[in-house]
C-alpha positions as CSV (number, residue, x, y, z in Angstrom):
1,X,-25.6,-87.0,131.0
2,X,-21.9,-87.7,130.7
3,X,-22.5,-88.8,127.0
4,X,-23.7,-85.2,126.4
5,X,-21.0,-83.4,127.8
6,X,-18.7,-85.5,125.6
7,X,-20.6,-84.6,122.6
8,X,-21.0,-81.1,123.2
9,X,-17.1,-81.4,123.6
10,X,-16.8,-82.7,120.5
11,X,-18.5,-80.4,118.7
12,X,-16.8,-77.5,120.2
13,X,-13.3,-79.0,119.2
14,X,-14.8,-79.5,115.7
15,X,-16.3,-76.2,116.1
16,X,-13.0,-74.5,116.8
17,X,-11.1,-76.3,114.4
18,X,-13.5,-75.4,111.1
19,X,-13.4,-71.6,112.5
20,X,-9.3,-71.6,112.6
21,X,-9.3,-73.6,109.1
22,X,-12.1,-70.1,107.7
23,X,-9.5,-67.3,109.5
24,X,-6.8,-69.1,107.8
25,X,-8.2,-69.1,104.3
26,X,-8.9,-65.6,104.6
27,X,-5.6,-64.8,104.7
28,X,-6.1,-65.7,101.1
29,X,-9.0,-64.1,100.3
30,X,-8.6,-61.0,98.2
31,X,-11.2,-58.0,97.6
32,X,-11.2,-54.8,95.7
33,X,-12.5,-51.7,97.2
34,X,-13.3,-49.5,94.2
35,X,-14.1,-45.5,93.9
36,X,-14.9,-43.2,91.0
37,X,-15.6,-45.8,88.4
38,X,-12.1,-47.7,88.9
39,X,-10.1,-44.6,89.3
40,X,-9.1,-45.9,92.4
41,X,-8.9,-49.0,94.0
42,X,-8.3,-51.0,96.7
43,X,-6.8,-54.7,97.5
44,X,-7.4,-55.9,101.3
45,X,-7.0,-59.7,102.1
46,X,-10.0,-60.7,104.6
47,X,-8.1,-60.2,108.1
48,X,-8.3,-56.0,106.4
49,X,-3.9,-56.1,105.5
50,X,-3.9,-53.6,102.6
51,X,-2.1,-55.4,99.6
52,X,-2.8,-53.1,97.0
53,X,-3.5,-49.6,96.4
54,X,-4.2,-47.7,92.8
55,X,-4.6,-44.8,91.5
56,X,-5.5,-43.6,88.4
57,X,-2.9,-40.8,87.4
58,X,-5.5,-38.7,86.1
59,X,-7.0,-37.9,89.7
60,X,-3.8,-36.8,91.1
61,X,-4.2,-33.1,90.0
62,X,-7.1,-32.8,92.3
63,X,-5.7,-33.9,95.8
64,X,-9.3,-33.1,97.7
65,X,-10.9,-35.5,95.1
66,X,-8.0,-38.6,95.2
67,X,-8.9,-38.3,99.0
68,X,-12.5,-39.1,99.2
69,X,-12.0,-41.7,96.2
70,X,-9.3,-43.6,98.1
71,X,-11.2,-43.2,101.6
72,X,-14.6,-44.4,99.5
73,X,-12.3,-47.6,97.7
74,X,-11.1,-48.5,101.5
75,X,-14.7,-48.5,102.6
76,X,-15.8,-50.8,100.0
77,X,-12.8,-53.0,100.5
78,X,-13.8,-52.8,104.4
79,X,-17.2,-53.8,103.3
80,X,-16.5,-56.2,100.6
81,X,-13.6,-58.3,103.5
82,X,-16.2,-58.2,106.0
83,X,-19.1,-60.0,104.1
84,X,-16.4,-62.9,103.1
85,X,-15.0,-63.5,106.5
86,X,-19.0,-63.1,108.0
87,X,-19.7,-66.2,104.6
88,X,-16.3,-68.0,105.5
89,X,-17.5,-68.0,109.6
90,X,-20.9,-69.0,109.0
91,X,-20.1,-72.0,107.1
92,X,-17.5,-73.3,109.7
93,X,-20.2,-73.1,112.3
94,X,-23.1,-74.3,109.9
95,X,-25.2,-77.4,111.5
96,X,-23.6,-76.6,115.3
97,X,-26.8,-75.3,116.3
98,X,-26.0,-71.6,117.2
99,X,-28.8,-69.2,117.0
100,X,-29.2,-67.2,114.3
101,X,-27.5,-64.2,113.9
102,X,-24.6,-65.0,116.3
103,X,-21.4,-63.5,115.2
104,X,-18.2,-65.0,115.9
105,X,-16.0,-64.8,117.3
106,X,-18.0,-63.4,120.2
């Protein structure tokens, strides 16, 4: 019994130590969030800090418009952030044994 509880230790140290290395590296992860066929985009890093915005100057005359593209580019960025850090979390916890589907952190 003791010998379990020091290998399930183990494994949550090594647990805890893969999922701090995947939020540090997406830090450094970059995605582009894009609206309107590239007339606007945006950079996020994957912990969602905005590095980058741009807009084409052509949509500028039509303020209503540049709105929904830039809100539709952050979505995607949102989106696009999300899926790496879900990829970067999953592999740091691959072969742990967690149930499928179990987002973390919780």
């Amino acid at each position: 019994m003791r010998g379990n509880i020091a290998q399930l230790m183990q494994q949550a140290q090594a647990m805890q130590e893969s999922m701090q290395r995947a939020q540090n590296e997406l830090g450094n992860v970059e995605v582009v969030g894009q609206a309107g066929g590239g007339m606007v985009e945006v950079t996020l890093t994957g912990r969602m800090e905005c590095r980058k915005v741009r807009i084409d100057p052509t949509t500028v005359s039509d303020v209503e418009m540049l709105e929904d593209l830039l809100a539709a580019a952050m979505n995607d960025a949102v989106n696009k952030a999300n899926a790496a850090a879900q990829e970067r979390m999953s592999a740091a916890t691959q072969g742990m044994g967690l149930p499928t589907g179990m987002k973390l952190p919780f």
